[in-house]
N, C-alpha and C positions, 0 to 999 in steps of 0.2 A: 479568590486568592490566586495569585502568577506564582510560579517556581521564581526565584532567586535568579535559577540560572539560564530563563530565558534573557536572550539579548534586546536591550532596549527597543532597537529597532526591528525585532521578529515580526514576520506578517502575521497579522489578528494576534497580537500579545494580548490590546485588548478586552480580549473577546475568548482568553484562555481562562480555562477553571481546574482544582486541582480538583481531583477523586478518587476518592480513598474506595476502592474497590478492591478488597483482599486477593490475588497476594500482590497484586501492583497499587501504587499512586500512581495514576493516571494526569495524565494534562491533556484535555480533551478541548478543541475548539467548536464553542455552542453558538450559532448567528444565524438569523432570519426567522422568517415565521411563515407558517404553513403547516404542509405534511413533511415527516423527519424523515432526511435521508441522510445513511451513515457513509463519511467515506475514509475508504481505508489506503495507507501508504504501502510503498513495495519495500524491501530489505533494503537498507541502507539509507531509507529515506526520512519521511518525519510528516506531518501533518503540513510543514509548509509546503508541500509540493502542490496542494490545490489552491496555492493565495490566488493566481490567477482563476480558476474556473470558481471560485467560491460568491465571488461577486456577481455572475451573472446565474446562480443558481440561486441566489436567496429574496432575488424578488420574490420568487412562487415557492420556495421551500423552506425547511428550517435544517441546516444542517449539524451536525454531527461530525467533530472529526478529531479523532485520538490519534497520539502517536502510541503505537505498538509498544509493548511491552518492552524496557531494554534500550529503546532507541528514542531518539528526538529528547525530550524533554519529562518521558516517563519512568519512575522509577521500578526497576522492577522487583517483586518479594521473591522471586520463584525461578532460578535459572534454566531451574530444568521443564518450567510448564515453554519452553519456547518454540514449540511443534505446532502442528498446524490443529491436532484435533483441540489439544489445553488451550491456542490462545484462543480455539474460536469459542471454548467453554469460559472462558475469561472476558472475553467480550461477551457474551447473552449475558454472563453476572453482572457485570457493567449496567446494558443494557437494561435491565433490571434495575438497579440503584439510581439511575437515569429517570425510573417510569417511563420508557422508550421502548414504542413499539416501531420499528422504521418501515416506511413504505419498501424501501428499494436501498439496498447496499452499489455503492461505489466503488471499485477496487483498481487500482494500478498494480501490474506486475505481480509478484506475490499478492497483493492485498487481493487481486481478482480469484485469486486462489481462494483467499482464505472467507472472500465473499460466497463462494458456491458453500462452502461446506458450512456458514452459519445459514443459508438455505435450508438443510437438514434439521436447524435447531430453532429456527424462529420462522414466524409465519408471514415470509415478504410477499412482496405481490413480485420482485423484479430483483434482478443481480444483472449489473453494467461491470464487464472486464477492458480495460483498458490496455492494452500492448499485453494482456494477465499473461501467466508466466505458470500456464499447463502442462505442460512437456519438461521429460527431462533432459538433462547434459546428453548430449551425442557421444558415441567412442569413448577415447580414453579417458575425455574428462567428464564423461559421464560415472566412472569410477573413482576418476582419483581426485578430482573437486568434490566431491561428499565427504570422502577422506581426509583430507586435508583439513577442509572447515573442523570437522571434529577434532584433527590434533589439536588445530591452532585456540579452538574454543577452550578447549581444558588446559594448555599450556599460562601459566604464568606466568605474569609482564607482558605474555604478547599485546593486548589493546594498546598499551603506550606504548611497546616500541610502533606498534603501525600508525598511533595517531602520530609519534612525533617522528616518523619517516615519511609519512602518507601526508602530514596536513601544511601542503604546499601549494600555493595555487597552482603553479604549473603542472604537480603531479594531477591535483584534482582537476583541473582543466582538462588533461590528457584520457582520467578517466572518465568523464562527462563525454568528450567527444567520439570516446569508444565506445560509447550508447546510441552513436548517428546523430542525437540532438545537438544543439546549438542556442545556450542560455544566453540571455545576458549577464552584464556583469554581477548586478544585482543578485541574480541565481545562484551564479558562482560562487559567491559570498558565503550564501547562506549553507551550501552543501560543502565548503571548508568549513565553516564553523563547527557543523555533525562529525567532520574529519578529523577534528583535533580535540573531540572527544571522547576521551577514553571507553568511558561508559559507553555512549553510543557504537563504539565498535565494538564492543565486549559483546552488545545487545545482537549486532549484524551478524556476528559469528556465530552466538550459538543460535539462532535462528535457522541460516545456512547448514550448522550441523544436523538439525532436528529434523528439516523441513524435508516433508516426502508425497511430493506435488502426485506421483507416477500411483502411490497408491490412493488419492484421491480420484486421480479419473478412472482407473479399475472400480471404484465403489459402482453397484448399480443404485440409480437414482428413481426412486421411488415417486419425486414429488417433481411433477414438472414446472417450476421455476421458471416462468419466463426469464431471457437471459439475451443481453445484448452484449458483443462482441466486436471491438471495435482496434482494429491496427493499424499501423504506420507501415508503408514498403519502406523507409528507410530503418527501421529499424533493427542496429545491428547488436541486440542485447536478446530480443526474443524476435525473431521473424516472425510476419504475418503468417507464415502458412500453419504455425502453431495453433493461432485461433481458426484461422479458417478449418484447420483438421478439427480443432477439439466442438464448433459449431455443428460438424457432419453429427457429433457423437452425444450429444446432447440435446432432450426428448423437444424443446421449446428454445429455440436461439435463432437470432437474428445477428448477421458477420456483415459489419461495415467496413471501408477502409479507407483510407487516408493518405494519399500520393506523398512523397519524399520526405517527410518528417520521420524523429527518431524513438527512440524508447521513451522520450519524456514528454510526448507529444500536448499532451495536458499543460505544461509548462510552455510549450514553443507555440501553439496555436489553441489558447482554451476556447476562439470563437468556436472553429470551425468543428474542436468538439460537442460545445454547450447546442451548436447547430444539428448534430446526432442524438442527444441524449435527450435534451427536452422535449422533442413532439414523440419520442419512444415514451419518456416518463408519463406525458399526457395522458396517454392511449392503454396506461394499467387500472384495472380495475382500483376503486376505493373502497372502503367500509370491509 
């Protein structure tokens, strides 16, 4: 069954299922066949951000790709699971109702986040971060961007006043370009769509308010997780030297990188990713 409210022409509508996995309906994109690899989106984003790399990973794989709790096209039961430890406890439940055991998580930005720490809880062979989003805010807005998200989350009518202030192309162009990437129009599209959805903003925010990357990489990690690492130098949303630092600090990681592309790099160049990712995927153990 499709949600209502996906748009006719969403990438893999076909191919969306609902999932009633307590405390969220889930819409989870299920395609190809092989061994199961889960990929997950950053804040603000939604499961169409791998339409591009999803086609050349399902020769050999069968993916997996939910939108987040709150955002894209998923409903959410539980405002207050939108942290990093609850959704990664929401995802294993998932995964669970699925009968899905995934070789290797896929994460963009946040999602790379929240791939290490279901690490901890499910038995992967591998976790691929994408521009992941380890480190926190720098300086002032390392204080008062936490702050903020949290007003705005609890404040009242804010989602609508920002999706119907925010959901312009021009503005959403403006912020797409503030990422260093470079969509086409097509892209553009679909991430005003997410814009001018209430919900989906509602979801973005208190995500932003919950989310606390800084005591994730304080945890010690017990389970060495093979772990690939992979940045854009143009990336002006998380800099590479993010991963590169957070690869120093993690027991098993491999740090690629990717000359001039941005924060959406998966979206502007999925060759040249899918070109990183699959002879690493190759090379993990099976069974």
């Amino acid at each position: 069954m499709v949600f209502d409210r996906i748009p006719p022409d969403w990438p893999y509508r076909d191919r969306a299922r609902r999932i009633a996995s307590p405390p969220h309906d889930w819409c989870v994109v299920d395609a190809g066949e092989g061994p199961p690899l889960l990929l997950l989106h950053g804040a603000g984003g939604s499961g169409h951000s791998f339409r591009k790399l999803i086609p050349l990973l399902t020769p050999h794989y069968r993916v997996i790709v939910p939108d987040l709790p709150g955002q894209g096209f998923t409903r959410s039961g539980a405002r207050g699971r939108y942290g990093i430890d609850p959704m990664a406890e929401d995802i294993v439940a998932l995964c669970r109702k699925l009968d899905l055991s995934p070789l290797a998580v896929i994460g963009h930005s946040a999602g790379a986040a929240l791939a290490l720490r279901l690490s901890d809880f499910l038995p992967l062979k591998g976790v691929i971060g994408i521009n992941a989003a380890l480190g926190a805010f720098e300086g002032a807005a390392g204080v008062l961007f936490p702050l903020l998200a949290r007003v705005l989350a609890v404040t009242p009518f804010i989602p609508h006043v920002v999706a119907r202030l925010w959901g312009h192309a021009a503005t959403v162009n403006r912020l797409l370009d503030s990422t260093g990437s470079r969509l086409d129009p097509e892209g553009q599209a679909q991430y005003l769509t997410l814009v001018r959805d209430a919900a989906h903003v509602d979801g973005t925010l208190g995500m932003m308010a919950q989310w606390r990357v800084d005591e994730l990489m304080a945890q010690p990690r017990p389970v060495a997780t093979p772990t690939l690492l992979i940045a854009s130098t143009g990336d002006m949303a998380v800099p590479a030297r993010v991963s590169r630092d957070a690869a120093r600090h993690l027991k098993v990681a491999t740090y690629a990188e990717l000359p001039d592309f941005g924060h959406l790099v998966h979206e502007e160049a999925p060759e040249a990713v899918a070109e990183l990712i699959l002879p690493w995927l190759d090379a993990l153990p099976r069974g």
